[in-house]
N, C-alpha and C positions, 0 to 999 in steps of 0.2 A: 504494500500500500504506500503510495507517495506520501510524504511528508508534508503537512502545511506550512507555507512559507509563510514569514510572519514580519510583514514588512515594518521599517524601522518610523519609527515616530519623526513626524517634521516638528521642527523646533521651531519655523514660523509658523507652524497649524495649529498653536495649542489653542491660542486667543476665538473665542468663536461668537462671531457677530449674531447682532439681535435680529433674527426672520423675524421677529411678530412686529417689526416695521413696516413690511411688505405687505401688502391686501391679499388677501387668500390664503396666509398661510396662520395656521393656528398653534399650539402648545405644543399639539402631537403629529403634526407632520416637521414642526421645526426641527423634535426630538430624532425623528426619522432620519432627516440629512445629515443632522450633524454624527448621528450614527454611522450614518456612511459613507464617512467622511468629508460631509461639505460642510466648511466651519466658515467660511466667509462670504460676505458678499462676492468678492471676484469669482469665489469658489464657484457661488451660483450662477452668476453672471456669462461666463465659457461656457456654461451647457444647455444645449438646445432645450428645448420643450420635451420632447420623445426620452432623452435620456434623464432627465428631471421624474418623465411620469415612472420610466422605467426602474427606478432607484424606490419609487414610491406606491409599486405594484401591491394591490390587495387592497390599499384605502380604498372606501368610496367614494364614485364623486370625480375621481380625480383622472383626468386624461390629460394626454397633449393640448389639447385642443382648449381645454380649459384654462391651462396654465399660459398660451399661446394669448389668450383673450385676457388674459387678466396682467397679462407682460410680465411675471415676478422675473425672467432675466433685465428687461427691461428696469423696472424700479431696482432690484441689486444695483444695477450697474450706477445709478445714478445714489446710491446711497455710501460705493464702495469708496474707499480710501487710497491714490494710487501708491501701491507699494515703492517705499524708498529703495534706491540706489545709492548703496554706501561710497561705491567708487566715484558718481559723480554729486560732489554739494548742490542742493536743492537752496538756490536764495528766495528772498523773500525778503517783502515792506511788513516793519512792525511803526503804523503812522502815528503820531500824536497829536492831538490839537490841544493849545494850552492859551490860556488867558488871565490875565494880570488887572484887578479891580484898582486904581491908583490914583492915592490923593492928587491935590493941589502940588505937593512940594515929589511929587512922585514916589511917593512911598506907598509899601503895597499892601493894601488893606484887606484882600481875597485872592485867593489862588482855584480856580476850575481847572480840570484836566478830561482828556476824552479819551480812548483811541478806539482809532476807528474800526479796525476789523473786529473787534469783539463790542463796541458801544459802552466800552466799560466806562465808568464816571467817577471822577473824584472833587471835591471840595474842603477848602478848608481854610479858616480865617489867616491874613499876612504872610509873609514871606516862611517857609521852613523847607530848606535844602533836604534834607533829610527822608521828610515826607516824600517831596516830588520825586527821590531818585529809588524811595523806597515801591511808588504806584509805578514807575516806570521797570521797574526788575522784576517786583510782583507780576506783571503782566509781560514778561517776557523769560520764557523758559531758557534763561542761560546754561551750559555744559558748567559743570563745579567749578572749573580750573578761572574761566570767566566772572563769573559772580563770586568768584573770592577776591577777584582785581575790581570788580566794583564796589566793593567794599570801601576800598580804597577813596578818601576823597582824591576830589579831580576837579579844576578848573571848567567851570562850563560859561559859555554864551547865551544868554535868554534874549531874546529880543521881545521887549514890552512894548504892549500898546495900549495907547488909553483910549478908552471906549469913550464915545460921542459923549452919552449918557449914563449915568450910575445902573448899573443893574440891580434888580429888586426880584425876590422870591416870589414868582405868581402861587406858592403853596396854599389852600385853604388854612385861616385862623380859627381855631378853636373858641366858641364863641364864649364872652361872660370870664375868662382868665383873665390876669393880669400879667403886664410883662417885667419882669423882673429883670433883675441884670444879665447886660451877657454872660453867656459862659463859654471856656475853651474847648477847642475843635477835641473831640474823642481819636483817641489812639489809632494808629494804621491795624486793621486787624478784627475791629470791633465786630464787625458785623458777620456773619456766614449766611449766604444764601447755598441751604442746601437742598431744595428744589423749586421747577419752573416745569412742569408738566401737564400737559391737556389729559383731562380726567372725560369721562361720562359715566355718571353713578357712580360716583367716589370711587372712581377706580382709572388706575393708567392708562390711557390707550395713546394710542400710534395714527392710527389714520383715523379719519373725518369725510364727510360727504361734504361738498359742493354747497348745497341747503342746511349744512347744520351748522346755527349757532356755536358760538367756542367759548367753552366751560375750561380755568386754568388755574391750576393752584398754585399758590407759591407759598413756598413753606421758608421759615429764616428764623436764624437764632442770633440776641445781642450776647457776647463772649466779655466775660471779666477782664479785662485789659488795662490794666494800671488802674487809676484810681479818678475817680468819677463823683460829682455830687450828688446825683440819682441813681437809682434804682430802676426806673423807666422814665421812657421818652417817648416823643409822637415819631409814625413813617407816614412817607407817602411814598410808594410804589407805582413803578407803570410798566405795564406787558404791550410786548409789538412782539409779532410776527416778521421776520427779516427772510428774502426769499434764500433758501441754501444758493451758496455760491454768487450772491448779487449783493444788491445793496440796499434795494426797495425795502422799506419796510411799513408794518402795514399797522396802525393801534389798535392795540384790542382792548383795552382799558386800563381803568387806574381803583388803588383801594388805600385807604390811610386810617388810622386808631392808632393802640399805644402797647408798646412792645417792652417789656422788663428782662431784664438781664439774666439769662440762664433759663428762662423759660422760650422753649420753641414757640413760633406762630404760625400759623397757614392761614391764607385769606384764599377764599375765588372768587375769581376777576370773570364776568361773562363778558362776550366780545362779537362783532359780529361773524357771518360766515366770509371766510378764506375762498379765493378763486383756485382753482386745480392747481397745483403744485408740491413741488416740497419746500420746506419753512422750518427755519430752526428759531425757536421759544428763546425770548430776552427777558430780560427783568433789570429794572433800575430803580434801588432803593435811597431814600435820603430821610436822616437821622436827623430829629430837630429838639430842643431843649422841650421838655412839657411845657404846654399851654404856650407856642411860641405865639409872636404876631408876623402878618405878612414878610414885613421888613427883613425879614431875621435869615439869614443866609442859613443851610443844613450843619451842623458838627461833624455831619458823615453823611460820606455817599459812596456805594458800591452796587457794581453791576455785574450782573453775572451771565450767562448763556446756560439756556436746558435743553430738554429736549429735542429733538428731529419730532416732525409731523409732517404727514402727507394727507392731500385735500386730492380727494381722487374718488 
């Protein structure tokens, strides 16, 4: 009797992407592929419809023809990740747009920060070197040997501009509070946003229809971080839809109340219905002193990226 050959493990196939992105495919056909061996998007992406159904002989339901209509190589392919090439460096724009709030005598009385590919957002009162080069390494994944030389202070050039006009927080005032004195901007750190996901029936989904409203939760925790005068503060959050791979981005709402330190929150944001595509879930949080008034710039602001969603 021959021997079974027992082929050797790929050590880039351990990682095995989420099917239940793709439409038509459920809990137990996902389990299926990845059984037999299809662990990635690309993986599904290379094979026809015929050899898809053939892998997945015995479900019901399921033919070529099926899967051919419903495209799942088609969405893989647009959900996959092209595999890097170590021999050649892949560059890339990590952009920032920055802005300087500045007296009379040009001293800086606010700092905002953005960058673009992720929409991440920072603020925080006057000038702090520290901060700014701490949201700019934050938001860029340096190799160790690099972010140990940024470490390093370093002579920089900012080119300041003064805005026409003072900027002012369009944020909702909490009505009947008093406003008490400023207080300092919260630590680099404070905040975790740890989810941004499209629900239906309190539960995760992935795809969406065309016609259906968008249900989105965003889930965040304030983190003990040096020392603070309160215990809680007010947010105001706002969800967009960004199309994958563009720039369009689409709002899907806003939610604000008051958030205490070491206690999780989740709020849903309803939004309207999404035109066919795929869309990766944003979230932009901003930390304001309790009971602030209009005037009153964030202590903190972070943004984060959730989810992939498809409108199909």
């Amino acid at each position: 009797m021959p021997q079974r050959q027992h082929s050797k493990p790929n050590p880039a196939a351990k990682h095995r992407d989420d099917f239940l992105a793709i439409d038509g495919i459920g809990p137990a056909l996902a389990r299926r592929l990845w059984d037999a061996g299809v662990l990635a998007y690309n993986d599904l992406a290379r094979r026809s419809p015929e050899e898809i159904a053939t892998i997945l002989t015995g479900v019901a339901g399921i033919s070529a023809e099926r899967i051919a209509s419903q495209n799942w190589t088609g969405q893989a392919r647009a959900l996959a990740t092209p595999p890097r090439d170590a021999s050649v460096p892949r560059q890339h724009y990590a952009a920032f747009h920055v802005e300087f709030l500045l007296e009379s005598d040009n001293s800086v009385r606010g700092t905002k920060i953005r960058q673009h590919q992720t929409d991440a957002r920072g603020a925080w009162s006057g000038w702090d070197e520290q901060q700014l080069l701490s949201f700019i390494r934050n938001h860029i994944p340096l190799p160790a040997a690099a972010a140990s030389a940024a470490d390093v202070p370093s002579s920089a050039t900012v080119e300041r501009q003064t805005p026409d006009q003072p900027q002012k927080s369009v944020r909702p005032t909490p009505p009947g509070r008093p406003s008490p004195r400023a207080m300092e901007p919260l630590p680099f750190g404070s905040l975790a946003i740890e989810e941004v996901a499209s629900i239906r029936d309190d539960q995760r989904i992935y795809v969406r229809r065309p016609d259906e409203p968008n249900s989105i939760r965003l889930t965040m925790r304030m983190k003990p971080v040096g020392m603070v005068e309160h215990d809680k503060f007010d947010f105001y959050a706002t969800i967009a839809a960004r199309n994958f791979g563009g720039s369009d981005r689409s709002p899907l709402g806003t939610a604000m109340g008051d958030i205490r330190i070491g206690d999780p929150v989740s709020v849903e944001v309803a939004g309207p219905a999404l035109p066919v595509g795929l869309y990766r879930l944003a979230a932009n949080v901003e930390i304001y002193r309790p009971g602030h008034s209009a005037e009153e710039p964030p202590l903190y602001s972070e943004g984060a990226s959730g989810d992939l969603m498809r409108v199909s």
